[in-house]
Phi, psi and omega in degrees: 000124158289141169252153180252160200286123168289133152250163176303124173298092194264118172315088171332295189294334168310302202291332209271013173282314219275330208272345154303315226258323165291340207275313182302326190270289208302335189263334162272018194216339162248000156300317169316289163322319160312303198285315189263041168257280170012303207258350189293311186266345170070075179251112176306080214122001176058078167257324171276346184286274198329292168342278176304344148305300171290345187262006161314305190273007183281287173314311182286329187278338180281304143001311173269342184280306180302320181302282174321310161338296159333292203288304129004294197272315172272033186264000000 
């Protein structure tokens, strides 16, 4: 007789109270990088703070796409 593998019970409201809050440090952590791309090479118009921001928020959604996903799947 098999037995089946307990998965972890993930509290759903935890992860999704949480997931603003990662979208927020990831998308600021790459504005950061962005702006002391900026001041390092002295590019006029915050062409890497922009850049690199988007692709912060690029980056955060996919994170977020992968999380639900996840949470799905183990249902």
């Amino acid at each position: 007789m098999e037995e089946k593998k307990q998965k972890p019970n993930i509290n759903k409201w935890l992860v999704f109270t949480s997931m603003p809050f990662q979208m927020g440090v990831t998308i600021y952590v790459f504005f950061l990088l962005g702006d002391w791309l900026d001041g390092r090479y002295g590019v006029e118009g915050g062409w890497w703070t922009k850049g690199i921001t988007m692709l912060g928020v690029v980056v955060s959604l996919y994170q977020f796409i992968r999380q639900v996903n996840y949470i799905n799947k183990n249902e």
